[in-house]
N, C-alpha and C positions, 0 to 999 in steps of 0.2 A: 386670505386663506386661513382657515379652521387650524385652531394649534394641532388637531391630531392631524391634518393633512400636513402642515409643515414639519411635522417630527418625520413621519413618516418617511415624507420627499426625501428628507435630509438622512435620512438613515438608507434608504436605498442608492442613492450616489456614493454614502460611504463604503458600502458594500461593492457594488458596480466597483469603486478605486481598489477595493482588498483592503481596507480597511474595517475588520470584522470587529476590532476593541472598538474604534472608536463609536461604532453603529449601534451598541449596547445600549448607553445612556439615552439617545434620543428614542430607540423602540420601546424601553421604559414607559419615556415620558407618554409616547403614542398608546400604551398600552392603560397608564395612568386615565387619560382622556377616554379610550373606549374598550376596556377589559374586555368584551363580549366580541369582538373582531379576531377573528381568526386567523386574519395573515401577519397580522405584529405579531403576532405568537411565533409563527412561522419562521420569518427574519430572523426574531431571534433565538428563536433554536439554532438556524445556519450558524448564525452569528457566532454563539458561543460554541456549535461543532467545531467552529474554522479554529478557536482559541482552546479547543481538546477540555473544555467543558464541560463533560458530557453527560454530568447528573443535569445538568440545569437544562443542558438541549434537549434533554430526554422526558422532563416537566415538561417545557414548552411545548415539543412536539405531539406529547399527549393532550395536550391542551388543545394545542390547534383540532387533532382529532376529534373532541369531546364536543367541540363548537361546531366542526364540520364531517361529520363524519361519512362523506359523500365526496368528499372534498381528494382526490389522488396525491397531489403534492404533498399535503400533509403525511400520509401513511409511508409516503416514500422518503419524506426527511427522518420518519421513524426507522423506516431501516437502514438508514444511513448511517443515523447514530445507534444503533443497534451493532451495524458493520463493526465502528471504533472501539462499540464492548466487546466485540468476541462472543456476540451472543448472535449466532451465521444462522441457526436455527429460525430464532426469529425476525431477525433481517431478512431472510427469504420470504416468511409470512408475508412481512408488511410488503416487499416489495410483488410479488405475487399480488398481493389486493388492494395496492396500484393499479397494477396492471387489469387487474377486472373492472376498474373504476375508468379507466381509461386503454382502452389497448393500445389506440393509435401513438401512444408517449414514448415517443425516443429512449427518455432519459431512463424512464421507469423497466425498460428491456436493459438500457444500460447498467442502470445500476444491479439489475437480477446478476448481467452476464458477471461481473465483478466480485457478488458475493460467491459466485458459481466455481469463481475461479481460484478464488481465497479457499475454498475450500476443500479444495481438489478435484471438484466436477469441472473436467476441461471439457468434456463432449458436449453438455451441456450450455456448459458459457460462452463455447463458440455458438452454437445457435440462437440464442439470446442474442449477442453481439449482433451475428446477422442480422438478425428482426431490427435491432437499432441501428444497423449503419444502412439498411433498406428503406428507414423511414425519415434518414438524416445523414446523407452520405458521406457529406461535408463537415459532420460534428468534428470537433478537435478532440473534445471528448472522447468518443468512441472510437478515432483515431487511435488516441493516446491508450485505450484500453485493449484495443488491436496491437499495438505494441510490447506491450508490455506482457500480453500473453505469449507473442514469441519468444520474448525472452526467456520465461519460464520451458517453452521448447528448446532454447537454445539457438534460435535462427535468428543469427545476428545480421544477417542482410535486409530481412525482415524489419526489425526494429531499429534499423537505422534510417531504412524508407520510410517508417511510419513517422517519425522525428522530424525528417525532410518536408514530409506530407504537410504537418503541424504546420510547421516554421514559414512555409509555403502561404499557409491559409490566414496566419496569426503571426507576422516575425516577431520574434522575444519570446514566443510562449515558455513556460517553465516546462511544460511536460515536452514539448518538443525538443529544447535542452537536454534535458535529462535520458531521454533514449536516445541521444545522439551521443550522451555520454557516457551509457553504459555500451556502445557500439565500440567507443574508442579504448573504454576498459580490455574489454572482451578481445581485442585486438594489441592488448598490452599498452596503450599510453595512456600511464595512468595519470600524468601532469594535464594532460587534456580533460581527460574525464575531472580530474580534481576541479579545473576551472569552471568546465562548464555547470559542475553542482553548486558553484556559490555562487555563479549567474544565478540559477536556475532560484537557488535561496534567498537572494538582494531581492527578488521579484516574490517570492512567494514561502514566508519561513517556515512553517508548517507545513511546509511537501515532505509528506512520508518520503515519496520514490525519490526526493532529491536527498534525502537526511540520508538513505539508505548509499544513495551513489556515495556521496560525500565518505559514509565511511567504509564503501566499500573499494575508493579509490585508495582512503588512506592505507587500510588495510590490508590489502594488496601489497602496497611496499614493504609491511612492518613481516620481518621470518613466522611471527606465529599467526598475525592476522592474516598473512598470504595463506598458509597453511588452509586456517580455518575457512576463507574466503572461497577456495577453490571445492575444499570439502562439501560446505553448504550449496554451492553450486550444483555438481552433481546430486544432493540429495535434492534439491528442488527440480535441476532438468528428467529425475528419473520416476518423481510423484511419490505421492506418500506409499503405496502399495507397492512398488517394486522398489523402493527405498527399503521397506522393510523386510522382503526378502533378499537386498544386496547385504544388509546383516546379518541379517543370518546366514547367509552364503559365508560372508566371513568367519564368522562363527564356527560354523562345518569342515571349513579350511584351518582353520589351527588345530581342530580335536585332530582332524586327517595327519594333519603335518605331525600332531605328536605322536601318531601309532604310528606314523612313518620313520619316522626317525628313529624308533625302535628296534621295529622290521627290520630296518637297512642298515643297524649297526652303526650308526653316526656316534659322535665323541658322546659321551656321559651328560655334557655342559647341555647338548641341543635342546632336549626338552626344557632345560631354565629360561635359555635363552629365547627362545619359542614364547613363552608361558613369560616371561617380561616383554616382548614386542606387544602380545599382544592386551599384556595389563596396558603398557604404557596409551596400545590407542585406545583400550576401553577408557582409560581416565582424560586421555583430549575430549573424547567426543560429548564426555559429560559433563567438564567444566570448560571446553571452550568457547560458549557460548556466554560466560560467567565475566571470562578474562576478555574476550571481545567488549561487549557491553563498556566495561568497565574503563578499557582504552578510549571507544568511541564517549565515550561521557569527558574523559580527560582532552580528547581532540576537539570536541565540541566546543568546551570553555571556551577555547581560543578564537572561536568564530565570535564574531562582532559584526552582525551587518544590520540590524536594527535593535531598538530597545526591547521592543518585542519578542526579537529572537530570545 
């Protein structure tokens, strides 16, 4: 075997195990041997996606592009790592021309429905999702992503079948965990949910949705992270658009409440009182995302479940 076939080999089982650090060095080497091949490129753009890399995944994945530029999976790891920049714009490009490059790809519907959804187009990402659970019924994948959209609906019954489904097709999967754990959140046990996220994370340390369970099982228990927890909830089950009119509805509601209490001759004190309620929630809403962070960063420390982590 040709050293760039053996680099390769050995860099795809590492990957195939979840071993995305270790798969770095040998796609190197592979790349050393034949620079002008387009799928060591590829690799390792995954690779270093998996490790939150994401200048270097985002060379590579250009790269693979530039080599193949016909090539679907290439434009699709582009918006993948585009997704992790926050740059939804053109993550939809790439994965849209995916998709023209290939229609019949599961993944590539998949991955549109997800930016779709990240972004707040739910009408949208549902029908993406369909086209990929149409072409792939079975994925775990777009199980998982059927999940996790109800949970932004709120439909906890929903995403704890979808969990079942997983765990069904895949036992151990992390994403199958993880919506079985925010099922148990949602249902108040949060020592369950706590569990099931550092299952979910022994298996898989860079799962967003499990960092995210993880601290939002912790936080849940803690007075201000419950608080915030339950806050942030409703502004994600209600979408960014009627999120932004439930604040202002508030808003409308204090001015009301202070001509009111005028009108109706309430004590002198009402309007201060009023007018500090609702400083106090103008200053949550805009630094408790500040003080959250900053807990879950202290709660993190204490995980230990690989070096990696």
């Amino acid at each position: 075997m040709l050293p760039y076939e053996r680099a390769l080999r050995h860099a795809e089982a590492l990957l195939r195990a979840g071993n995305s650090g270790g798969a770095i060095e040998p796609l190197r080497d592979a790349l050393t041997a034949a620079p002008e091949e387009a799928y060591p490129h590829l690799l390792l753009a995954a690779a270093l996606r998996a490790q939150r890399r994401l200048i270097g995944a985002r060379y590579e994945a250009e790269r693979a592009i530039a080599l193949a530029p016909t090539w679907a999976p290439a434009h699709l790891e582009l918006a993948q790592v585009s997704m992790l920049q926050q740059h939804r714009k053109a993550a939809l490009a790439s994965a849209d021309h995916a998709i023209e490059l290939a229609p019949c790809d599961a993944d590539a519907h998949l991955i549109r429905a997800r930016i779709l959804r990240l972004g707040g187009r739910r009408s949208e990402a549902q029908a993406s999702l369909a086209t990929a659970l149409g072409l792939e019924p079975d994925s775990p994948e777009a199980i998982a992503e059927r999940g996790y959209a109800a949970l932004e609906r709120g439909e906890i019954d929903a995403v704890e079948a979808a969990g079942r489904e997983i765990l069904a097709l895949r036992p151990g999967r992390s994403d199958g965990l993880v919506l079985i754990g925010h099922a148990q959140l949602a249902h108040g046990h949060s020592e369950e949910a706590l569990r099931l996220a550092l299952d979910a994370l022994a298996q898989s340390p860079n799962n967003l949705e499990a960092l995210w369970l993880l601290a939002s099982a912790k936080m849940k228990k803690n007075p201000i992270g419950g608080l915030w927890w339950r806050w942030n909830r409703l502004l994600v089950k209600l979408g960014q658009a009627r999120a932004i009119f439930f604040v202002v509805g508030v808003w409308v509601a204090y001015q009301w409440a202070v001509v009111a209490s005028k009108d109706l001759e309430l004590p002198p004190v009402t309007p201060s009182v009023l007018s500090l309620v609702y400083l106090i929630f103008v200053i949550y809403t805009l630094s408790a995302d500040t003080i959250v962070r900053r807990m879950v960063t202290k709660e993190l420390a204490r995980v230990r479940i690989r070096p990696s982590f």
